[in-house]
LUMDO-123059 format. One record per residue: residue in three letters; x, y, z of N, C-alpha, C in turn; residue number from 1. Coordinates in Angstrom, 3 decimals, padded with zeros to 6 digits, always signed. Example, Ala and Ser with C-alpha at 12.3 -4.5 7.8 and 13.67 -1.06 7.14 Angstrom:
<sites>
ALA +013.190 -005.690 +007.800 +012.300 -004.500 +007.800 +013.200 -003.300 +007.800 1
SER +012.850 -002.250 +007.080 +013.670 -001.060 +007.140 +012.900 +000.030 +007.870 2
</sites>
This chain:
<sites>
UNK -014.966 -029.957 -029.903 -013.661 -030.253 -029.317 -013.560 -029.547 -027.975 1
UNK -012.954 -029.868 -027.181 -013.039 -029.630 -025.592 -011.090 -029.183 -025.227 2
UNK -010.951 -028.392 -024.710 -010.104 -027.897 -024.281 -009.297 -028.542 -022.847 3
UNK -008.079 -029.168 -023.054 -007.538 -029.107 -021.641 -007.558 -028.489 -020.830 4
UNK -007.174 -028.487 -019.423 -006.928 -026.818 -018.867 -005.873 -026.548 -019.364 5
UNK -004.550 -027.508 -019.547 -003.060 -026.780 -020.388 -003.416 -026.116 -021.581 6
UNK -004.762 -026.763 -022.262 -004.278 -025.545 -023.566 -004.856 -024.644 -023.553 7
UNK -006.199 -024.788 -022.761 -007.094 -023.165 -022.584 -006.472 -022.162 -021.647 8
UNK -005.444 -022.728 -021.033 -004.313 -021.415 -020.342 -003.841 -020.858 -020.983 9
UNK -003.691 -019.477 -021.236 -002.956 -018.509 -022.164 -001.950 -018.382 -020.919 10
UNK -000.658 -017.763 -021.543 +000.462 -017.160 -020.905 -000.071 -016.079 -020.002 11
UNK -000.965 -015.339 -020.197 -001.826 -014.160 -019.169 -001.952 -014.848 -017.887 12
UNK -002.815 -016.086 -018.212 -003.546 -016.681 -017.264 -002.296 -017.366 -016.037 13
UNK -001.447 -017.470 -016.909 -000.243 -018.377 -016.086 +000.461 -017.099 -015.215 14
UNK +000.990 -016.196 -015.822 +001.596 -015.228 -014.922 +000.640 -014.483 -013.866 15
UNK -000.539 -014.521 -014.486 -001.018 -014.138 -012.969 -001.324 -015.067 -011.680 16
UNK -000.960 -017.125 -012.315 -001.424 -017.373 -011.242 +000.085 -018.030 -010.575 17
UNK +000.758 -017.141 -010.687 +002.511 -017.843 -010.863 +002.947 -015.998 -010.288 18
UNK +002.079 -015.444 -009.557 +002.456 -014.217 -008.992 +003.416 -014.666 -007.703 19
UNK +004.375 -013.371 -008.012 +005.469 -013.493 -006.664 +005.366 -012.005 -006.229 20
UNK +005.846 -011.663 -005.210 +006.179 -010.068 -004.902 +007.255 -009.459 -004.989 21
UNK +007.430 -009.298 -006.561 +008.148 -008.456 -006.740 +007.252 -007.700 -007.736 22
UNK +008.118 -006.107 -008.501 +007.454 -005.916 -009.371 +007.831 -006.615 -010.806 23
UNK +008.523 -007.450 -010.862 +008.702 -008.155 -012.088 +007.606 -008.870 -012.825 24
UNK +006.587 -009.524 -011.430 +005.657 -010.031 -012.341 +004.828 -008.929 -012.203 25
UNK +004.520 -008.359 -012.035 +003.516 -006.992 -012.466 +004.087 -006.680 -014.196 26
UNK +005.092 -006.251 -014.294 +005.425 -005.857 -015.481 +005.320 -006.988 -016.409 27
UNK +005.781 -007.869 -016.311 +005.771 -009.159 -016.887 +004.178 -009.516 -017.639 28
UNK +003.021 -009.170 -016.509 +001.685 -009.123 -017.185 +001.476 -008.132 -017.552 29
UNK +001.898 -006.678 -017.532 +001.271 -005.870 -018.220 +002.079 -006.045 -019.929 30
UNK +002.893 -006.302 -019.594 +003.872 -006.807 -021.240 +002.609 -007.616 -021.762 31
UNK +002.430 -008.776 -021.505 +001.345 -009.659 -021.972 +000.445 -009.132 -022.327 32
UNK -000.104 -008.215 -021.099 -001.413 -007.790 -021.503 -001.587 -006.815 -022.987 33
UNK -000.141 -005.962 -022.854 -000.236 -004.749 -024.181 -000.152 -005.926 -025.352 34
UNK +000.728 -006.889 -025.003 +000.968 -007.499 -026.688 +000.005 -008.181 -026.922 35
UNK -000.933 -008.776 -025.640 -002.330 -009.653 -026.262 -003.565 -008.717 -025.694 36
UNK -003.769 -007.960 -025.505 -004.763 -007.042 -024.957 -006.670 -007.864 -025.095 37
UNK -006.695 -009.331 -026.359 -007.594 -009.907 -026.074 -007.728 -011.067 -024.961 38
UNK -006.690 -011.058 -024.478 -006.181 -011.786 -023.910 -006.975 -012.203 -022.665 39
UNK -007.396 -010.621 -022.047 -008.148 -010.460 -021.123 -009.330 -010.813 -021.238 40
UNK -010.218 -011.188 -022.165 -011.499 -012.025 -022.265 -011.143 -013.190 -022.177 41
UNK -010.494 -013.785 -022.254 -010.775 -015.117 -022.219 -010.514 -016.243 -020.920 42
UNK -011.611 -017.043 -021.034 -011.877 -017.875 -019.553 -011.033 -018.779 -020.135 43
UNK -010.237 -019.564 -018.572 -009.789 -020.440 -018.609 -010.163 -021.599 -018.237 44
UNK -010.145 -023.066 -018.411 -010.814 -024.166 -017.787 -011.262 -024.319 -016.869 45
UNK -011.454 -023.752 -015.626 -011.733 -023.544 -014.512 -013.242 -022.526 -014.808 46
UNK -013.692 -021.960 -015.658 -014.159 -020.528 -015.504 -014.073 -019.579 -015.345 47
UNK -013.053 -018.794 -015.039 -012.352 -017.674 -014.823 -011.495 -016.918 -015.646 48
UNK -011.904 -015.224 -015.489 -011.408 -014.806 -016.687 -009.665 -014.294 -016.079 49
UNK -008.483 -013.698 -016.433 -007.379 -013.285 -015.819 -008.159 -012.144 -014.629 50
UNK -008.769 -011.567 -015.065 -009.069 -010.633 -014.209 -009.610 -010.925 -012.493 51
UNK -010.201 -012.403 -012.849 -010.700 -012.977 -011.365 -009.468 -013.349 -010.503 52
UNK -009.125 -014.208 -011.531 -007.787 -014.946 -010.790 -007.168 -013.693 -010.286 53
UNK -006.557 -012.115 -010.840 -005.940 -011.163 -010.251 -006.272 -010.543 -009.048 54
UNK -007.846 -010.584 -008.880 -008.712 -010.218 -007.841 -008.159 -011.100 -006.905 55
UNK -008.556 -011.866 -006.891 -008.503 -013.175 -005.974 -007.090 -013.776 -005.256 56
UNK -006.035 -013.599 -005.815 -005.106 -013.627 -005.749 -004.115 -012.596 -005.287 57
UNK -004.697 -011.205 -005.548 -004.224 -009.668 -004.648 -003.250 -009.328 -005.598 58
UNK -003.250 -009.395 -006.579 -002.566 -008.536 -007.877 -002.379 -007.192 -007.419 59
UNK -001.294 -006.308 -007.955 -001.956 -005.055 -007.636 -002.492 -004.178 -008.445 60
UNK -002.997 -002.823 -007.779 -003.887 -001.978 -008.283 -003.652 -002.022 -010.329 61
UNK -002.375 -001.543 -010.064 -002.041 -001.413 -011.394 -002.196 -002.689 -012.573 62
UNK -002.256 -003.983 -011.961 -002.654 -005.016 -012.601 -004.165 -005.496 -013.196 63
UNK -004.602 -005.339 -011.881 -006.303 -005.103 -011.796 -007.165 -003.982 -012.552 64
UNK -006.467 -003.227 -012.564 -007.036 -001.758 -013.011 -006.498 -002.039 -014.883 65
UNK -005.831 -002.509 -015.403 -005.399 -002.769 -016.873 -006.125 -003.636 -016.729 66
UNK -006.585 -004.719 -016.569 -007.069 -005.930 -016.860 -008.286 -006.176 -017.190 67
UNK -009.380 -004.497 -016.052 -009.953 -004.233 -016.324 -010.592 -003.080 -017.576 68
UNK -009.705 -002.202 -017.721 -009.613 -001.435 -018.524 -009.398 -002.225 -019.732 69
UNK -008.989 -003.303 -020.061 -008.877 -004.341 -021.287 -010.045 -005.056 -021.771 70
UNK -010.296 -005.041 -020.390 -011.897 -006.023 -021.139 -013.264 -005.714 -019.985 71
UNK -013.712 -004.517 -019.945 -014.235 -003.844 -019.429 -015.748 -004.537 -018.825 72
UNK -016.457 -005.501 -019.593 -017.274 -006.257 -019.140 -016.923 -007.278 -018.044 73
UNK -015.297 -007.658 -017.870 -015.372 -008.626 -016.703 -016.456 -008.552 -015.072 74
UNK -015.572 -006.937 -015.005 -016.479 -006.240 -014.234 -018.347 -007.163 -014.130 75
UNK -018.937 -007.428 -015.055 -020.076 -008.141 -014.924 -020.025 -009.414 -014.915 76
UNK -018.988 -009.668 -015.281 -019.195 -011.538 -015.185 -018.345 -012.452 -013.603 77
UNK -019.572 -013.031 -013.386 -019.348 -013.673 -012.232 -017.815 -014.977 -012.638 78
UNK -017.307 -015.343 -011.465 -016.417 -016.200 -011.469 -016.814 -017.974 -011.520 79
UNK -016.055 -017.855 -011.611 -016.033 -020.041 -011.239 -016.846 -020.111 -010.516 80
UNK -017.049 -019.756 -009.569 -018.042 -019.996 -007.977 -018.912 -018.712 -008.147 81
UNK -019.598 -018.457 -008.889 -020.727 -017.764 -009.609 -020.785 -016.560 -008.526 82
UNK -019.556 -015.744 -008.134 -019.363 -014.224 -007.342 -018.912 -013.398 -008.864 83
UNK -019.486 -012.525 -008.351 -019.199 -010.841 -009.089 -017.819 -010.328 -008.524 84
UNK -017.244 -010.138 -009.531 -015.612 -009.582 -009.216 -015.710 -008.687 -007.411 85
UNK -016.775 -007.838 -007.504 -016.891 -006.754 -006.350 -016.977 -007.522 -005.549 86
UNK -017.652 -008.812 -005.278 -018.025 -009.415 -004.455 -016.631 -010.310 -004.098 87
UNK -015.526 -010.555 -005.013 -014.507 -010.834 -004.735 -013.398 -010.164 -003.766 88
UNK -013.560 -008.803 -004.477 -012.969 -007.794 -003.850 -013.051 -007.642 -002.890 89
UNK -014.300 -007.189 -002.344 -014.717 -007.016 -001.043 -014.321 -008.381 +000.166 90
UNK -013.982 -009.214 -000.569 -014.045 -010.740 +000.447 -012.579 -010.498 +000.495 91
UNK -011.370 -010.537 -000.560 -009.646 -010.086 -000.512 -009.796 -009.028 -000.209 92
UNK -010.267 -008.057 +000.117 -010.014 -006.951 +000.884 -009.558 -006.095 +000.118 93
UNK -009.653 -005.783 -001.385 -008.675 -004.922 -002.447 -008.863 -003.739 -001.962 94
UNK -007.894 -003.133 -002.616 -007.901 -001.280 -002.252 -008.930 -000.980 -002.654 95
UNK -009.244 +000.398 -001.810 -010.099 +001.325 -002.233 -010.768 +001.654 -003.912 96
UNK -009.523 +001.535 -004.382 -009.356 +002.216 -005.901 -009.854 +001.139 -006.974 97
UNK -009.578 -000.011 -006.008 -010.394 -001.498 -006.968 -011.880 -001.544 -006.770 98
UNK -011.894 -001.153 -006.078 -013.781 -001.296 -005.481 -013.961 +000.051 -006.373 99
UNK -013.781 +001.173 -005.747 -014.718 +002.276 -006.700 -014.716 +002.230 -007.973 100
UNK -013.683 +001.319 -009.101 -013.686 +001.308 -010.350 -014.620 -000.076 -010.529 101
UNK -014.407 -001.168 -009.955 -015.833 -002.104 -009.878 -017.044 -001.407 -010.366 102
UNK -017.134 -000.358 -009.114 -018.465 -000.006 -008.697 -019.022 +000.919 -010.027 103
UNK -017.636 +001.296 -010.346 -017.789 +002.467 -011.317 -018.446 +001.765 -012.848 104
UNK -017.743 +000.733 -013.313 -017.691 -000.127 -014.356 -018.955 -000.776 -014.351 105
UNK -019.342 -001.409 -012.864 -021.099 -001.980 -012.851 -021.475 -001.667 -011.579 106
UNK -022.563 -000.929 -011.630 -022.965 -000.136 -010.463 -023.699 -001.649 -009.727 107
UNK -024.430 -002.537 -010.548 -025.578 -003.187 -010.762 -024.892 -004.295 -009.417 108
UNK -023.632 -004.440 -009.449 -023.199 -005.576 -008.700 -023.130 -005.123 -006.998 109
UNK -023.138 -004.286 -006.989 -023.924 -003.501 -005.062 -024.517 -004.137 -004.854 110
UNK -025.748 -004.471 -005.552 -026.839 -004.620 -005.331 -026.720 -006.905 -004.666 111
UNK -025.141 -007.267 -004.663 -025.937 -008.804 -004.504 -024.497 -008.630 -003.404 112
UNK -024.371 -007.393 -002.824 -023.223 -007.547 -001.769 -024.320 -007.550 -000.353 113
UNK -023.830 -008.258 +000.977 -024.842 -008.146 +001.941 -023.569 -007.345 +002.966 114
UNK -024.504 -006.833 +003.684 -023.715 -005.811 +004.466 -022.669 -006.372 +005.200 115
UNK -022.399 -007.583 +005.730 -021.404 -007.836 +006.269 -019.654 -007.873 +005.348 116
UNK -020.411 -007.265 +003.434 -018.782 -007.293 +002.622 -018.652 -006.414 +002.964 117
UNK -019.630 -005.065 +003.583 -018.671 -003.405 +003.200 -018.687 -002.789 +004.415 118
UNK -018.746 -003.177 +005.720 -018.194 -003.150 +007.109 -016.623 -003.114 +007.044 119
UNK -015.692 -003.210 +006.170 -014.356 -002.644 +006.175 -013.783 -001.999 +005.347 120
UNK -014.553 -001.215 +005.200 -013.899 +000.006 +003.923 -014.444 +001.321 +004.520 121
UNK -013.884 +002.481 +003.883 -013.885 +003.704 +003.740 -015.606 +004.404 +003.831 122
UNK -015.302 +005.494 +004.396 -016.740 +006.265 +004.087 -016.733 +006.584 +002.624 123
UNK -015.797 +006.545 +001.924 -015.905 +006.737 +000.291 -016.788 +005.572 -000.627 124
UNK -016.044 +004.179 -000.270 -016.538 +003.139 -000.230 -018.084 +002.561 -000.098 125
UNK -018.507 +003.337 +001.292 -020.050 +003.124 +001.630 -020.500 +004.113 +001.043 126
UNK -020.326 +005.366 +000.655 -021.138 +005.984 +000.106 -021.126 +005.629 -001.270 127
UNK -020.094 +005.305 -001.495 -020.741 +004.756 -003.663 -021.382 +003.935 -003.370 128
UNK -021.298 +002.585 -002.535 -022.331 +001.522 -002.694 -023.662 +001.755 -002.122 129
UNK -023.877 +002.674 -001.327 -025.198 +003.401 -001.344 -025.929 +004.021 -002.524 130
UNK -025.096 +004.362 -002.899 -025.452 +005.368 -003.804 -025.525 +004.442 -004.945 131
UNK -024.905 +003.215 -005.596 -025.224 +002.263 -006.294 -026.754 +001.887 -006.326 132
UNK -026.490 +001.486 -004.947 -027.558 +001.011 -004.589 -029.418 +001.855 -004.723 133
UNK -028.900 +002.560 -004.415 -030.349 +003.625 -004.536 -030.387 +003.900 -006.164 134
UNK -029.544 +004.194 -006.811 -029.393 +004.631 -007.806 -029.998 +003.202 -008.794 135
UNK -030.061 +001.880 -008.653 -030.427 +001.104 -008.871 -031.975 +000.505 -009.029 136
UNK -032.270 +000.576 -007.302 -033.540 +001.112 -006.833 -034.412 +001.667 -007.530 137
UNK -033.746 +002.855 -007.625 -035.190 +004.056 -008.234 -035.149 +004.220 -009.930 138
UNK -033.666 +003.110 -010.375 -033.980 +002.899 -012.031 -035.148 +001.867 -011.786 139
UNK -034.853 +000.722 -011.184 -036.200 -000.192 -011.029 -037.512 +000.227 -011.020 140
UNK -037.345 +000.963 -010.409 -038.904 +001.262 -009.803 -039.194 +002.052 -010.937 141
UNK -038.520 +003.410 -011.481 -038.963 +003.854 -012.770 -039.430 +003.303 -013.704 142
UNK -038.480 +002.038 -014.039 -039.207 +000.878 -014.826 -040.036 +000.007 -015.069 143
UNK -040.518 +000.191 -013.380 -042.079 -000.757 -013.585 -042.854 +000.724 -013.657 144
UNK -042.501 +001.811 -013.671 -044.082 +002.829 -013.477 -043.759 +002.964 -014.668 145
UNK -043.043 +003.021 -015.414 -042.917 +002.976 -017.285 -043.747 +001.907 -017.885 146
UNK -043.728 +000.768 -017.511 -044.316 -000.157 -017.790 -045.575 -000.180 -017.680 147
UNK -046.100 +000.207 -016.545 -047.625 +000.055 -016.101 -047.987 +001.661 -017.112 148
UNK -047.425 +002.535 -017.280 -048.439 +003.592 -018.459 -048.711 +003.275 -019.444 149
</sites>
């Protein structure tokens, strides 16, 4: 059986893409989120989990940061258009505090950003994704000299 997009939309999925600026809908999804907290895994017809659409859309910190903290693997799963949340981020421009918990959650996703995403962020910023990055690196490389003994 195959899903509409109306019915594979959860109420999560709708308030975040039915965002206004106030803080009403902030609260409004974190309500959702505490009373369905699985809520946050699940893709909607499109491919996308709430957490992309929040990225993508400029949710704030506090939205993004629960959404992730709910379903902690989003962080690894690419979107509809096969980008890594970070790689989202970095393109909407999210705060600081969204990128280093990305980075924090999957180091692994540095590694498919090209230098023209992290030319507008912080020296905090470039140094975790360096440091991702190397830190990545020299697990690799450990792993093929593991291999070859």
């Amino acid at each position: 059986y195959k899903f509409s997009c109306s019915q594979s939309r959860l109420l999560l999925h709708k308030a975040i893409e039915a965002k206004n600026s106030t803080t009403s809908s902030d609260k409004l999804i974190l309500a959702l989120l505490e009373a369905n907290t699985n809520a946050a895994s699940k893709i909607d017809c499109k491919g996308d989990l709430p957490f992309h659409k929040a990225i993508q859309i400029g949710h704030s910190d506090n939205v993004i940061l629960a959404l992730l903290k709910a379903h902690q693997d989003s962080a690894k799963m690419p979107n509809s258009s096969g980008k890594l949340p970070l790689q989202v981020a970095m393109e909407s421009k999210c705060s600081e505090t969204v990128v280093l918990a990305l980075l924090a959650a999957y180091q692994e996703a540095a590694l498919h950003l090209d230098s023209n995403e992290t030319m507008n962020f912080s020296d905090a910023v470039a140094a975790a994704l360096l440091t991702a990055k190397a830190s990545r690196r020299e697990h690799s490389g450990l792993t093929k000299l593991i291999t070859l003994i």
